[in-house]
C-alpha positions in Angstrom: 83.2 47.3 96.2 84.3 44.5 97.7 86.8 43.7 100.8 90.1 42.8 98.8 89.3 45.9 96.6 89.0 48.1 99.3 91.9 46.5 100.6 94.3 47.1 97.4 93.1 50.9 97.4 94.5 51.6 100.8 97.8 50.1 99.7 98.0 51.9 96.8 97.5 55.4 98.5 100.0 54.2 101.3 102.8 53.8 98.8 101.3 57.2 96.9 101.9 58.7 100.0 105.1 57.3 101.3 106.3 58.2 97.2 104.9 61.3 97.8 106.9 62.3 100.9 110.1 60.5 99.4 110.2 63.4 96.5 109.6 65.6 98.7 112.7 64.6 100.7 114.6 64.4 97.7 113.8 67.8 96.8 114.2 68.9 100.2 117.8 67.5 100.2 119.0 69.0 96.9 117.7 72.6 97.8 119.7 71.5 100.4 122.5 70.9 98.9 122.1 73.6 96.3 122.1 76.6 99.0 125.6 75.3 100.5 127.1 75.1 97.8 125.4 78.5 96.4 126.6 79.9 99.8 130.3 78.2 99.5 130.7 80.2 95.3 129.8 83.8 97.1 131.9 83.5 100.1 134.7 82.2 97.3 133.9 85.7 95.4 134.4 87.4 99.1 137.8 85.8 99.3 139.0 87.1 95.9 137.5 90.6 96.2 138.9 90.6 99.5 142.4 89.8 98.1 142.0 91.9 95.1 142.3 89.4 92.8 140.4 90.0 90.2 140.7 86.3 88.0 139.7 84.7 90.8 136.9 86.8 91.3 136.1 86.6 87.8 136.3 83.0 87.4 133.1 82.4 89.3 131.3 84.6 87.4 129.1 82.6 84.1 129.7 83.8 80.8 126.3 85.5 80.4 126.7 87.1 84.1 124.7 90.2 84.3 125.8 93.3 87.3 123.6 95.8 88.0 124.7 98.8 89.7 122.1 102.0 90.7 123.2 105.8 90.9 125.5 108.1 89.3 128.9 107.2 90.3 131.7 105.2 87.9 130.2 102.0 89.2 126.8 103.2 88.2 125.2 101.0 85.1 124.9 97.3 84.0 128.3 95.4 83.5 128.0 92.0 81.3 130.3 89.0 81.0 132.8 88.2 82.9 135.0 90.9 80.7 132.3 93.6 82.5 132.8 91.9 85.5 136.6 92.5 85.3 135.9 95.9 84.4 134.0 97.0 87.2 136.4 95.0 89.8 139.3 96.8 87.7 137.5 100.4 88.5 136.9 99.6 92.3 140.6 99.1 92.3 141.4 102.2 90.5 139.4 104.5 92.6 140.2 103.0 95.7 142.9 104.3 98.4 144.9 102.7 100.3 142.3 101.6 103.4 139.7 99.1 101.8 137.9 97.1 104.6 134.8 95.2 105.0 132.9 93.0 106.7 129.9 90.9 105.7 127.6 91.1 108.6 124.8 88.6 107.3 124.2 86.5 104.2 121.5 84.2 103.5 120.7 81.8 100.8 117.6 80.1 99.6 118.4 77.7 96.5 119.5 79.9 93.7 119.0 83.4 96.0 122.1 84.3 98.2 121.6 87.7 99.5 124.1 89.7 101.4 125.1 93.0 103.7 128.6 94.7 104.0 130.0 97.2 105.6 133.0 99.4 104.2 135.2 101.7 105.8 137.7 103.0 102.6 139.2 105.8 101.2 139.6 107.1 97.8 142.8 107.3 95.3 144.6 110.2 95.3 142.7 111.4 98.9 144.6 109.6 101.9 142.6 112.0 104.4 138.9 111.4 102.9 137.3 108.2 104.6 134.1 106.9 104.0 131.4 104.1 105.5 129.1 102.2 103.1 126.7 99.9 103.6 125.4 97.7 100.8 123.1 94.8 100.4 123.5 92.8 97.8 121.5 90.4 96.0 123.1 87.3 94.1 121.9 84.6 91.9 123.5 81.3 90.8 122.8 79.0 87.9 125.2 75.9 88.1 127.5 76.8 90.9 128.3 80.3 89.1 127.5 84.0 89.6 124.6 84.5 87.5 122.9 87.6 87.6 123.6 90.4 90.9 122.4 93.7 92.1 124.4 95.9 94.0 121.7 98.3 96.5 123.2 101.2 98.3 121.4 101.3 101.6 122.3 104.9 101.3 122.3 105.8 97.8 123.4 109.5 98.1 126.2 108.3 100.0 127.4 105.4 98.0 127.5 108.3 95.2 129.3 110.7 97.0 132.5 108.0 97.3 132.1 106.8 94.0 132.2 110.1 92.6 135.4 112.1 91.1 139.0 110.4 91.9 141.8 112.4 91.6 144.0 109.5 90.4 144.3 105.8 90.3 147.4 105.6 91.8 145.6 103.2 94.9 145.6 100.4 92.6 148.4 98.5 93.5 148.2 99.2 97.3 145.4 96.6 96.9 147.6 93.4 95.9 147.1 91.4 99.3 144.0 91.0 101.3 142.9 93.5 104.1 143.5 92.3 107.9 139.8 93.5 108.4 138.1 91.0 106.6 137.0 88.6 108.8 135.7 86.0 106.4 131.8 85.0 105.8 130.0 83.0 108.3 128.2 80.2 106.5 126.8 78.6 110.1 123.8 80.0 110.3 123.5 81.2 106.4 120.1 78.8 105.4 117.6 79.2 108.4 114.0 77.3 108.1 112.3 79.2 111.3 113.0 82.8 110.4 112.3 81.8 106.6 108.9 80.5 107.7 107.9 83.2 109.6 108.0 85.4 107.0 106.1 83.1 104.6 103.3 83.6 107.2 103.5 87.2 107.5 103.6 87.7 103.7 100.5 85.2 103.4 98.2 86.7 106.2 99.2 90.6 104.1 98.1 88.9 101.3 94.7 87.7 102.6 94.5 91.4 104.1 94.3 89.8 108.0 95.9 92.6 109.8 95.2 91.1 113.2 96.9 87.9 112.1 99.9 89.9 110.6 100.5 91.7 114.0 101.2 88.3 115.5 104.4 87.9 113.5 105.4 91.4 114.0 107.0 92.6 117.4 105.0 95.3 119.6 107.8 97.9 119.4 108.9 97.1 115.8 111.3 99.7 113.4 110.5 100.3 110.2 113.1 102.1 108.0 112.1 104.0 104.9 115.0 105.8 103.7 115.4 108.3 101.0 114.1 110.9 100.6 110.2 110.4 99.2 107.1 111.5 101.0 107.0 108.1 102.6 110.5 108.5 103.8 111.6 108.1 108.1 111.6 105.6 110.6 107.6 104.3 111.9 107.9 102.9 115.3 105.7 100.0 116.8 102.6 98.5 114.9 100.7 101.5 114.8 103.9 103.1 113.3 103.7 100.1 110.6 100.4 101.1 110.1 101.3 104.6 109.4 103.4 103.8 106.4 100.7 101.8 104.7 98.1 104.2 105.1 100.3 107.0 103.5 101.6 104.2 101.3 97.9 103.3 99.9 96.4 106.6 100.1 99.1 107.5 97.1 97.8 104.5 95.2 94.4 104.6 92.8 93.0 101.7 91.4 95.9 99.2 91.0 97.9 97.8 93.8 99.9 94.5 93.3 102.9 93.5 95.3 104.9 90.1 94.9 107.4 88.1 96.5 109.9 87.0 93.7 113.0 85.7 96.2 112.9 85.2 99.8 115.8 83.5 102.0 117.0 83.8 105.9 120.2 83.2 107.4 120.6 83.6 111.6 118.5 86.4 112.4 118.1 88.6 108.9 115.7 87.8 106.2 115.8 89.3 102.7 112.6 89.8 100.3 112.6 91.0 96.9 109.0 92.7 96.8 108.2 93.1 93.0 105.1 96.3 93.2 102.8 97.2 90.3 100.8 100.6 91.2 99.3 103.3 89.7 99.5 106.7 92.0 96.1 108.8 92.5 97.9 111.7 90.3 99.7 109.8 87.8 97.0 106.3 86.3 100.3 104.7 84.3 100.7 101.4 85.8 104.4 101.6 87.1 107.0 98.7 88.7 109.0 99.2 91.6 111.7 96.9 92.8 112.3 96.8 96.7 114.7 94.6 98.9 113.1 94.3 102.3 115.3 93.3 104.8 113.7 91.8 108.3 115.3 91.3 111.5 113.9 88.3 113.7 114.3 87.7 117.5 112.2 85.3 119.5 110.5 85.1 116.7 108.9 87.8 116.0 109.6 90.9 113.1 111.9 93.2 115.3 112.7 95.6 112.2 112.4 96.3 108.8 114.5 98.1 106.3 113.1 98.7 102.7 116.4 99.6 100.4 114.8 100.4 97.1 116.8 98.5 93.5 116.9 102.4 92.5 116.7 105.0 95.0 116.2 108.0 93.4 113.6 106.6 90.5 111.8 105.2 93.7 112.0 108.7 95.2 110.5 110.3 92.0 107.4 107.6 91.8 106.6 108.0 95.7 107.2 112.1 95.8 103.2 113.2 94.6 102.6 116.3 92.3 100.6 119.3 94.0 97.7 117.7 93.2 98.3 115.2 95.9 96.6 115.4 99.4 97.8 112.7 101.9 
């Protein structure tokens, strides 16, 4: 190969390269731009439901828009379309009472994935005295600036149940014409964050590759881990060796099939959400099962501080993870 050959090579992978990293920035700039304006549609839906205006709400909702709701209450089931969508808005104003407030403590977005957490403090038609907290994360995704497809997970199922149970009347409907003085709004700031985001793509990738030593560097020394419900992996583990803990009961229920997935991950400030996606057979049971999990991570100095695992459907999760007699963990 001669000189001038050589020559025309390396200026053909220099402006590979430079085309290279110039798609990449492209990309890079619509995912961009596809998270705020993903982030901008939900705080929009916050506004309405806030306000109790239920076209509004409905409006940013696609045709084909698909709700899924866990448990047993009225709520409980899969509403579709944006006529579904109105239903179930029109039901949380019929079973609501006169006190509806909430706040949005953390959202994050990722492209298509917006996930968020709220608090309520309400009270029920018909029961001025009865008052009730809920917390809910929440897991939205958006196809062409619209509400696509959402799930609605109880971090407390049993409770979230117990509110949206029997109503004596529906007489709180109109009480809920003009927005609550509580709601404080959505803070977009901080609602796409690369470092937290990042961190967690490491931690996932060093599980994957089984490197517990390396995992332990994302995770802080005196770490929570939250396993509610009511299963036989149930409680809070404290500290690595806590972490620990809940695998080994975790695996020592699993036989000879153990997958788990990431499907959606996104960070905002100091909370990331993961969907974890599980396939497992159980040492008593050798159907291959799915699970659905939202894991939600809290990140200071960057580290793993905490983690919460709210299960898609607590009481199906309860029943996979609660062993027969045969069982010895």
């Amino acid at each position: 190969m001669d000189e001038d050959t050589r020559t025309t090579i390396a200026v053909l992978d220099v402006v590979e390269t430079v085309e290279d990293a110039g798609a990449a920035a492209g990309r890079d700039a619509k995912d961009t731009a596809q998270s705020c304006e993903n982030a901008r549609v939900v705080a929009k839906f916050y506004e309405a439901y806030a306000a109790r205006d239920v076209d509004a709400a409905a409006q940013l909702a696609a045709p084909d828009f698909v709700l899924h709701v866990p448990g047993r209450g009225v709520l409980a089931g899969e509403h579709w379309g944006t006529d579904g969508f109105r239903r179930y808005l029109s039901i949380i104003q019929a079973h609501s009472g006169a006190v509806f407030d909430f706040r949005v403590t953390a959202i994050a977005v990722n492209g298509e994935h917006v996930f968020t957490r709220e608090v309520l403090e309400l009270t029920r038609a018909g029961e001025p005295d009865s008052r009730f907290v809920l917390r809910i994360s929440n897991w939205f995704k958006l196809r062409g600036s619209l509400l696509s497809e959402a799930w609605v997970i109880p971090e407390h199922q049993r409770a979230y149940d117990a509110y949206w149970s029997s109503a004596k009347s529906a007489s709180g409907a109109a009480a809920m014409s003009t927005p609550r003085e509580r709601y404080g709004g959505v803070d977009l700031e901080r609602a796409a964050s690369t470092k937290p985001r990042a961190l967690l793509e490491r931690m996932y990738d060093r599980f994957w590759r089984g490197d517990a030593a390396a995992m332990r560097e994302t995770v802080d020394d005196d770490v929570v881990v939250n396993i509610v419900g009511e299963s036989a992996m149930s409680g809070v583990y404290r500290g690595w060796d806590g972490y620990m803990e809940f695998r080994r009961r975790l695996m020592s229920m699993a036989a000879s099939k153990y997958k788990l997935d990431v499907v959606a991950l996104a960070a905002g400030g100091r909370d990331v959400f993961a969907v974890e996606y599980i396939r497992m057979n159980r040492s008593w049971d050798p159907t291959l099962q799915e699970i659905y999990v939202l894991m939600h991570f809290e990140v200071d100095d960057g580290r793993v501080t905490r983690m919460d695992d709210f299960p898609f459907d607590t009481y199906a999760w309860e029943q996979f993870y609660t062993p027969d007699a045969r069982w010895e963990g």
